[in-house]
C-alpha positions as MATLAB code, in Angstrom:
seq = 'XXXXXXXXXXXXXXXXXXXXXXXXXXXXXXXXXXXXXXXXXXXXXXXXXXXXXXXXXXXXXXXXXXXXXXXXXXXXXXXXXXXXXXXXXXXXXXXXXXXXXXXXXXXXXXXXXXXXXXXXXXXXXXXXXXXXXXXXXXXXXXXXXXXXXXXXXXXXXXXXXXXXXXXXXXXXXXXXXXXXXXXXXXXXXXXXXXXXXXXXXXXXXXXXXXXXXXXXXXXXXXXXXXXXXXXXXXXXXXXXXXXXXXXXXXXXXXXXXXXXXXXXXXXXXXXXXXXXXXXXXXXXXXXXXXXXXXXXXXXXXXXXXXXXXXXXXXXXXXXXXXXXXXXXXXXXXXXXXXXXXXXXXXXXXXXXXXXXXXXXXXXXXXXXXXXXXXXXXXXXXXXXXXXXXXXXXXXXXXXXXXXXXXXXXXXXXXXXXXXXXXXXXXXXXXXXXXXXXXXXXXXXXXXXXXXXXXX';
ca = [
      -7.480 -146.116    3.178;
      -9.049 -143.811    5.201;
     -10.106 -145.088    8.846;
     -14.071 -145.346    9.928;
     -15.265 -142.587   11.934;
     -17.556 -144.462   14.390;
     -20.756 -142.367   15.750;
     -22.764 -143.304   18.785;
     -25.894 -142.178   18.710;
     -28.335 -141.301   15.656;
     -30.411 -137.919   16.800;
     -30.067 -134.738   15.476;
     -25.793 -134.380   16.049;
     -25.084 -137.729   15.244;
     -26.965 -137.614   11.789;
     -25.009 -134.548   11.053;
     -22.170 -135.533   12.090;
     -22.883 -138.822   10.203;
     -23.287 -137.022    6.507;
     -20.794 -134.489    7.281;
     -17.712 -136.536    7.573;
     -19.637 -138.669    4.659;
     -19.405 -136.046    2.350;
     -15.962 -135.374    3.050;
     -14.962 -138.941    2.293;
     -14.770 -140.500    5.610;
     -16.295 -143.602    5.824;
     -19.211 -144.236    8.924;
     -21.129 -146.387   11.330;
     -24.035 -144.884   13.060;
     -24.290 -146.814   15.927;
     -28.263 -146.598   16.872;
     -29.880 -148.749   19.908;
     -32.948 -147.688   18.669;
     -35.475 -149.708   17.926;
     -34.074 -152.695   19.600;
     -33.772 -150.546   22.643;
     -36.415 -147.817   23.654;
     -36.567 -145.212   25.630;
     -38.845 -143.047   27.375;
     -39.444 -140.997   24.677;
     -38.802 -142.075   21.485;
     -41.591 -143.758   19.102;
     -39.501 -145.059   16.509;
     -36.421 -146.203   15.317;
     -35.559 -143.063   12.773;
     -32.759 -141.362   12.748;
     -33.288 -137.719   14.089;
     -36.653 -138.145   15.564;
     -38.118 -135.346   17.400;
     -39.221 -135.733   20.534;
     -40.139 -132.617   22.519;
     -41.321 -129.565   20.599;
     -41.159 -129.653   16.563;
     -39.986 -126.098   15.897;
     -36.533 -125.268   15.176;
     -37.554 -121.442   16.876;
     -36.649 -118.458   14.945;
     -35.496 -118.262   11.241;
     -34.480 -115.509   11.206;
     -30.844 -114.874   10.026;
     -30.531 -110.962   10.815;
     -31.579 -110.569   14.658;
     -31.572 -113.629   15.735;
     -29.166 -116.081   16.889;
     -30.688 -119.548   16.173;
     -31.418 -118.133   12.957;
     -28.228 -117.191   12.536;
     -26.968 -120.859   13.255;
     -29.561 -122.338   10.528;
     -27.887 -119.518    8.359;
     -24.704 -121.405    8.906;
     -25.706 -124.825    8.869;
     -27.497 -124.533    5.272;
     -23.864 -122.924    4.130;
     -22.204 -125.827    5.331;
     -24.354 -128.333    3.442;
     -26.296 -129.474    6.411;
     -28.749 -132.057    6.423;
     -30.960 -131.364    9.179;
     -31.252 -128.158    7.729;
     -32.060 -129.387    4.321;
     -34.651 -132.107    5.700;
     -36.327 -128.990    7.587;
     -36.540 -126.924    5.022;
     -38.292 -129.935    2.697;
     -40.763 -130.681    5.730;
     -41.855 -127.118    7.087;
     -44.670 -126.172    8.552;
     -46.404 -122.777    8.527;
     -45.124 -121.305   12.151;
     -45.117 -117.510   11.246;
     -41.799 -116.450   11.462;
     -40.178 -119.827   13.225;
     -39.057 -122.867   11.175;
     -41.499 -125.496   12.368;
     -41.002 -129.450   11.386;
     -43.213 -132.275    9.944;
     -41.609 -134.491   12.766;
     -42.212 -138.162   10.900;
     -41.792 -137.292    7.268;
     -39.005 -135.498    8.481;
     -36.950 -137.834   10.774;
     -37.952 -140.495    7.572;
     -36.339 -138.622    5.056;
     -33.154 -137.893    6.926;
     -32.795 -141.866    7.697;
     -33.382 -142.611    3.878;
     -30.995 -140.270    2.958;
     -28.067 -141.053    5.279;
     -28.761 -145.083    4.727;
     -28.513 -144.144    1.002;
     -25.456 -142.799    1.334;
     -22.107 -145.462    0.215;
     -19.979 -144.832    3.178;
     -22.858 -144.797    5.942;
     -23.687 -148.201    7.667;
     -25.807 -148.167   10.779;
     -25.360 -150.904   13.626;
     -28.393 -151.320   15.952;
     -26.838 -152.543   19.062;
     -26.535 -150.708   22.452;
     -23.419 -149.596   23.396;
     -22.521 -150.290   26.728;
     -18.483 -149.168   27.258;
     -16.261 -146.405   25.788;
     -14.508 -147.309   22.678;
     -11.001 -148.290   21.943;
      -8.306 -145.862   21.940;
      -8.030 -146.976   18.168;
     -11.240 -146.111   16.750;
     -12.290 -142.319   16.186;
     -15.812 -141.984   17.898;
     -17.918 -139.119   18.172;
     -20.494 -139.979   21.072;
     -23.782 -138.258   20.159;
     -26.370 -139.715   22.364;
     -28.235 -136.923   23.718;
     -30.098 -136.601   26.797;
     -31.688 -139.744   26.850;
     -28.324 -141.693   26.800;
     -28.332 -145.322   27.938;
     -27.490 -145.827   31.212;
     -25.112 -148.007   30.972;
     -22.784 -146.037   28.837;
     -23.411 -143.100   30.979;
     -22.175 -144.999   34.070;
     -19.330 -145.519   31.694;
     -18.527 -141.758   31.050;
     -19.234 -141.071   34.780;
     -16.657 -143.786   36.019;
     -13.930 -141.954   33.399;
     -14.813 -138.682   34.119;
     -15.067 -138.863   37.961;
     -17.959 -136.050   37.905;
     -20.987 -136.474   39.844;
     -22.790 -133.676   38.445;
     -24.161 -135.559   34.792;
     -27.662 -135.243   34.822;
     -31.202 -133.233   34.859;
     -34.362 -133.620   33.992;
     -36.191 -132.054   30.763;
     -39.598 -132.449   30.406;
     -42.058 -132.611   27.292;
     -45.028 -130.528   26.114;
     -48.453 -132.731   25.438;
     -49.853 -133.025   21.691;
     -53.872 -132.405   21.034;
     -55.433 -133.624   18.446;
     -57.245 -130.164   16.057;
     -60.663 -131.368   15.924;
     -61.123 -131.686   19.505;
     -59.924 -128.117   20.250;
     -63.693 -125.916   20.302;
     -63.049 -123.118   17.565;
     -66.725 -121.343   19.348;
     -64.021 -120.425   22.336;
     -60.473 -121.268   20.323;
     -59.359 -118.797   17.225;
     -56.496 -119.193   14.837;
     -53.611 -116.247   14.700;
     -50.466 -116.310   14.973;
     -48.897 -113.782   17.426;
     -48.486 -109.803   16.304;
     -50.149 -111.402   12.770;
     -47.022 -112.915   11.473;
     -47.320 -114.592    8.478;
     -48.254 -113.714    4.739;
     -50.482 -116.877    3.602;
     -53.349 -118.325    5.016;
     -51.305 -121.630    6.378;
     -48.634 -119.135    8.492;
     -52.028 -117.428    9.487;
     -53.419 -120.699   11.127;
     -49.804 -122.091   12.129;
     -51.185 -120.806   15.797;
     -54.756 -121.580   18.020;
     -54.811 -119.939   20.761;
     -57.404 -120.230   23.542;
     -58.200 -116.808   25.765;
     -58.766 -116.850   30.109;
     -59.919 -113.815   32.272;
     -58.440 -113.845   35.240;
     -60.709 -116.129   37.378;
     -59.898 -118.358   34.363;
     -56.594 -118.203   34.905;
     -56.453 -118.354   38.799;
     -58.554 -121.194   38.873;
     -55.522 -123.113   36.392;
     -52.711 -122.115   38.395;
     -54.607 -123.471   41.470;
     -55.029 -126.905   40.027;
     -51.656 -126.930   38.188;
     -49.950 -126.529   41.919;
     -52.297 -129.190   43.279;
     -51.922 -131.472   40.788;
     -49.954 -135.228   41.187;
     -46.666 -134.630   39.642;
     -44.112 -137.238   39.051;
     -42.191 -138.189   41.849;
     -37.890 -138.074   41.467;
     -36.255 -141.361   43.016;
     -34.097 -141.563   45.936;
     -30.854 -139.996   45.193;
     -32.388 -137.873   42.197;
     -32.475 -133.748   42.402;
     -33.876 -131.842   39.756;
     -31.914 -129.544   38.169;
     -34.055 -128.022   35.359;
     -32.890 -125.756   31.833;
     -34.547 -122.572   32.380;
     -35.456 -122.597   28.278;
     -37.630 -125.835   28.959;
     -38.907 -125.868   32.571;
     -42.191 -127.711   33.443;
     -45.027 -125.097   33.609;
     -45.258 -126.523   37.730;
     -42.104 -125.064   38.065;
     -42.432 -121.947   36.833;
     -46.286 -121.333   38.113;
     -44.303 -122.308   42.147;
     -41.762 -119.095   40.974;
     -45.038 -116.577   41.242;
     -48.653 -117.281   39.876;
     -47.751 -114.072   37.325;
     -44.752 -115.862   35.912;
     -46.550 -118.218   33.431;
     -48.474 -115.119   31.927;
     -45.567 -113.364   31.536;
     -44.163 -116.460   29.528;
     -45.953 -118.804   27.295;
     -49.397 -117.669   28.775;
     -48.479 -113.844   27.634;
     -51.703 -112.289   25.980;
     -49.809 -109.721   23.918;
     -50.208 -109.705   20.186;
     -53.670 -111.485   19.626;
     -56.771 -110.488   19.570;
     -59.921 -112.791   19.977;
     -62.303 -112.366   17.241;
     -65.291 -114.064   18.976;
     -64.613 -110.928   21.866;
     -62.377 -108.189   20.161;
     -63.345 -106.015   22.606;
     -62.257 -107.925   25.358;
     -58.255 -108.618   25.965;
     -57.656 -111.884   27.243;
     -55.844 -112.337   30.912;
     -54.359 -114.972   29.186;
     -53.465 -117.178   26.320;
     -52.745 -120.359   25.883;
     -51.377 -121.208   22.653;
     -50.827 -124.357   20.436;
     -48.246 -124.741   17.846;
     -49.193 -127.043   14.196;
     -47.117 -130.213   15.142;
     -47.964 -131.816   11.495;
     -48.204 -131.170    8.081;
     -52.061 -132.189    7.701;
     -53.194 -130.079   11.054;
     -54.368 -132.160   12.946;
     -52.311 -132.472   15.366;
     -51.071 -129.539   18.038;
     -48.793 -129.063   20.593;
     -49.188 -126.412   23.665;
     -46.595 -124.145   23.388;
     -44.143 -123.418   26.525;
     -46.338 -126.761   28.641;
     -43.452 -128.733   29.430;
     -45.056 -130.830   32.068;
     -44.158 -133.368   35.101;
     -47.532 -133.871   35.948;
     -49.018 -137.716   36.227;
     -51.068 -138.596   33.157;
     -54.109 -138.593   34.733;
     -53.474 -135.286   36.316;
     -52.588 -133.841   33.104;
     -55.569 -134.529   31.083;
     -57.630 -132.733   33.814;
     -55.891 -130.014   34.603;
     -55.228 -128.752   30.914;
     -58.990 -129.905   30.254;
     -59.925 -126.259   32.167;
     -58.457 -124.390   29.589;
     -61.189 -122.727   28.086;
     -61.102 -124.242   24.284;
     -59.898 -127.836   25.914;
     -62.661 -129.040   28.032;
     -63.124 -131.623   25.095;
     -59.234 -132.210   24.102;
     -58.247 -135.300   23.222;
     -54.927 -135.964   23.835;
     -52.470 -137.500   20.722;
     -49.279 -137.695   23.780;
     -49.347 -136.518   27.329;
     -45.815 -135.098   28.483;
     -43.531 -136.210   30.511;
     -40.359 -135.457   32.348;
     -37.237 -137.826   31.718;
     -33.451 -137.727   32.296;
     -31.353 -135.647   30.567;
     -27.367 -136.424   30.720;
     -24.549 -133.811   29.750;
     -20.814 -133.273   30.554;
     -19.596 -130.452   32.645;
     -17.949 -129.852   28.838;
     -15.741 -126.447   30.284;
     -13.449 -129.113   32.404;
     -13.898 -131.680   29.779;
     -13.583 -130.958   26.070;
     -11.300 -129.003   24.118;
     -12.562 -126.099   21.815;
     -12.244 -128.734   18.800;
     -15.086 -130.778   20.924;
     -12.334 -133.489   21.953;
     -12.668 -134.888   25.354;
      -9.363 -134.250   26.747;
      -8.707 -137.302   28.752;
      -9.589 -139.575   25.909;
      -9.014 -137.588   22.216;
      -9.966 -140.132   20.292;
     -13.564 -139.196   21.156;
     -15.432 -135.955   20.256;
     -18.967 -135.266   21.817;
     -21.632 -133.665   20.201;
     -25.381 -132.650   20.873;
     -26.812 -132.203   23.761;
     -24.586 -134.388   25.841;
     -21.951 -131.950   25.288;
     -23.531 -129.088   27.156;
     -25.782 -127.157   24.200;
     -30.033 -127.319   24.471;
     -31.943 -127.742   21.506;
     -32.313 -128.893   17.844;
     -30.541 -126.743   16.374;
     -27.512 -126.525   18.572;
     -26.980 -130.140   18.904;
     -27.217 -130.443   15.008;
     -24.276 -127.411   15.044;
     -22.387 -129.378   16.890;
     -22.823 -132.673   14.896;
     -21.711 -130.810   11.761;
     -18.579 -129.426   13.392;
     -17.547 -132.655   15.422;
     -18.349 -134.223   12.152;
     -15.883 -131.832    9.587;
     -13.236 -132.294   12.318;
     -12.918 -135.705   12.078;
     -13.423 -135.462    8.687;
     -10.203 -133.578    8.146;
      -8.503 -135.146   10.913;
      -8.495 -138.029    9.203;
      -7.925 -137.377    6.010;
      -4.385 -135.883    7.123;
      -5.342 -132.305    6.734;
      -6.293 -129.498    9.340;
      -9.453 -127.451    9.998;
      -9.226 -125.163   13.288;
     -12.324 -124.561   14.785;
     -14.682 -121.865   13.657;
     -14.198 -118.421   14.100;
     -16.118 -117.020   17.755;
     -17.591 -114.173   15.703;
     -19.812 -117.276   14.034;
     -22.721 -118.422   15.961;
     -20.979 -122.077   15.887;
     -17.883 -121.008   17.001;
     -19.885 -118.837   19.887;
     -21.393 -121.826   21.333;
     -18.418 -123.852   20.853;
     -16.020 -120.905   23.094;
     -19.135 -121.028   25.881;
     -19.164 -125.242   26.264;
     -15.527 -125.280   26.264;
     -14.071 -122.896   28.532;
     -16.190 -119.674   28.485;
     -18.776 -121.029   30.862;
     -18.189 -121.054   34.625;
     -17.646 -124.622   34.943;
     -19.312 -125.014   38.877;
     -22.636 -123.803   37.724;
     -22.606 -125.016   34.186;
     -25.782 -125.861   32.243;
     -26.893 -126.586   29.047;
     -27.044 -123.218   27.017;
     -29.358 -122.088   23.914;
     -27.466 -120.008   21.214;
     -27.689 -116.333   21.954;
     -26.606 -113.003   21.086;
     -25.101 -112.711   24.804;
     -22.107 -115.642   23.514;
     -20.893 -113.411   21.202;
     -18.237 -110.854   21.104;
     -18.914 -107.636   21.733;
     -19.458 -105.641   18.243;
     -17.525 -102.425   17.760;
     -19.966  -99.426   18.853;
     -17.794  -96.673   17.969;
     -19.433  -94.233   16.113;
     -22.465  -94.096   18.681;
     -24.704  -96.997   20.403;
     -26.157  -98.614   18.209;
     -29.758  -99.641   18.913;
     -30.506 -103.425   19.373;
     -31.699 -103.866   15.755;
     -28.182 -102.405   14.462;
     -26.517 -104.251   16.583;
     -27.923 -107.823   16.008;
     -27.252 -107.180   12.546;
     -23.579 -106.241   13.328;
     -23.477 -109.436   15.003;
     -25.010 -111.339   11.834;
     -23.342 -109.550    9.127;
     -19.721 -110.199   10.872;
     -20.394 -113.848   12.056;
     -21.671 -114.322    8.207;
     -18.669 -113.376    6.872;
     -16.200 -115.226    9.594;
     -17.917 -118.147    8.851;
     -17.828 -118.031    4.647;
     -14.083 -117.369    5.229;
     -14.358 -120.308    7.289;
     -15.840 -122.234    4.864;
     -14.011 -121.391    1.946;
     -10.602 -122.300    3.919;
     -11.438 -125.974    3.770;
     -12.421 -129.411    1.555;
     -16.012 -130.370    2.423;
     -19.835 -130.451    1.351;
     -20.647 -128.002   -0.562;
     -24.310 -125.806    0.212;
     -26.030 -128.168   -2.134;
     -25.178 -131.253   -1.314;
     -28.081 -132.544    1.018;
     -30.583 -130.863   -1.300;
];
């Protein structure tokens, strides 16, 4: 009889880790705190609830790399992928989530499946040296089981803090100043037209934000904290202290819209908000990762001109985000060396975002899968984007300044440019077409879920 595979922690990796090994056979306990015990940023007890931005970025599986890693989850049979696809939202030409239906459908389906069982107690302690465990609890992991890792691991170095963008409700935003358009008109249907408001500042406008967004309260760290932020998801604070251009050259850049109540006049800047449900109503501000106070908040972003009415559906936030130094700690088959009967996945093991931490779910999950039903799967190819991130957490990154890393083109191997350079389109194809083949080669070398099985 084949053993249990025990997961800890039921976000994004542990799900697909969770219906992975499943699939294969194996059977599974999700072991969930949530509901029973919150945190600062969940709503729910679902599995795979989102809880900073809904958009899994870019879907794009020829030039870019996230893309490319949805590519290779839906090949693999993955069910966050799946559950995406079955709850987008319009986002031009990024795969944007209905965060509740979503997160619903991927608990009903895992808690329908025969060899899943789900245990809603905390864990506090690292397992037995018995029981295969993949720990998967992200960056809000309990503290208590963090203290755990910390005391095994003897690194110091296990946190930082990650911060979350604030949700408005649509009616509130004024469409006299506000316009829909998504950015360089991306989109073919009327829903990807509107998947994007944005609301326009001249440059007093503008100046007049950054001064209150510097003077605003901002939550305080505790003694003993430092804040080490990921550059993909700094507060805006943060980057507006770096130079008072920096936020319009980021997720206040003007380029690609045009404002149809002025279309004579470019904006200085644009603030734009992202469809965060299904019905529209509800939107989040793209790129305003905040660790402003509450009250603070709700004035400051009321000067943006569109928002002097906004209601507010969630204010952001800033909150804890544990990770291993994974280059000293894990193998390249995700294993912690020091204790192999445990794999990590998701964020905790040194990746940022959705998509990544899913990646990783699916390919801690197949391991165990085959490692325990006595057969053996290496891991996949570095060509892949999996395998990319996988080389980079594991021993490509320089472990003394190690940080959680997005998929990108710049983990990959170098493509063969002989024959001429090849211009950046060419070669992010290169990159796509080869890692597309590695990984169906990859695929087809193993037992395991086939594309259609979490349809």
């Amino acid at each position: 009889m084949t053993r249990t595979l025990h997961i800890i922690g039921g976000g994004m990796a542990g799900s697909e880790a969770a219906w992975q090994a499943a699939q294969a056979g194996v059977p599974v306990v999700i072991h969930e705190m949530r509901p029973q015990t919150g945190t600062f940023a969940h709503r729910t007890g679902d599995l795979a609830e989102m809880v900073c931005s809904n958009s899994f970025r870019s879907d794009d599986d020829e030039q870019n790399a996230v893309g490319l890693l949805h590519w290779e989850m839906r090949q693999a049979g993955g069910l966050i992928m799946a559950m995406a696809d079955a709850h987008a939202l319009p986002a031009g030409g990024a795969l944007a989530v209905d965060r509740d239906p979503f997160a619903a459908a991927v608990t009903e389906r895992l808690m329908a499946h025969p060899l899943v069982t789900r245990s809603d107690a905390e864990i506090t302690a690292l397992p037995p040296s018995d029981q295969p465990t993949i720990i998967a609890t992200g960056p809000l992991t309990s503290g208590a089981l963090a203290e755990a890792i910390r005391a095994e691991t003897g690194e110091e170095a296990l946190a930082f803090f990650d911060a979350i963008a604030p949700i408005v409700y649509a009616e509130s935003v004024d469409m006299d100043i506000a316009w829909f358009q998504s950015r360089y008109d991306k989109g073919e249907t009327e829903a990807e037209r509107t998947a994007y408001l944005n609301c326009p500042m001249d440059r007093d406008q503008y100046e007049g934000f950054i001064d209150a967004l510097l003077a605003a309260d901002k939550t305080a760290f505790k003694e003993g904290e430092t804040a080490g932020y990921f550059d993909g998801c700094l507060p805006i604070e943060v980057m507006a202290e770096r130079g008072r251009e920096t936020l319009r050259f980021g997720p206040m850049k003007p380029v690609g819209l045009t404002n149809p109540h002025q279309p004579d006049i470019k904006a200085y800047a644009v603030v734009q908000l992202r469809r965060d449900n299904a019905l529209g109503t509800l939107f989040n501000i793209v790129g305003f990762q905040t660790k402003m106070k509450y009250g603070a908040q709700a004035d400051v972003f009321r000067t943006i001109p569109g928002l002097q009415d906004a209601r507010f559906a969630r204010l952001g936030g800033i909150h804890r985000n544990t990770f291993l130094n994974s280059p000293t700690l894990l193998d390249p088959a995700l294993r912690w060396r020091m204790q192999p009967h445990i794999r990590f996945a998701g964020q905790i093991s040194g990746v940022e975002g959705y998509v990544e931490s899913a990646a990783m779910g699916l390919l801690a999950g197949r391991l165990w899968a085959a490692e325990l039903t006595g057969t053996t799967l290496p891991p996949p190819p570095r060509e892949t984007a999996t395998g990319a991130l996988v080389a980079h957490i594991t021993g490509d990154a320089e472990a003394k300044t190690f940080q959680p890393m997005n998929v990108n083109f710049g983990l990959f191997p170098p493509v063969d440019s002989r024959g001429g350079r090849r211009g950046r389109k060419e070669r992010y194809r290169a990159y796509t077409d080869r890692a597309k083949a590695a990984w169906t080669t990859w695929l087809d070398g193993q037992v395991g879920p086939s594309a259609k099985a979490a349809e």
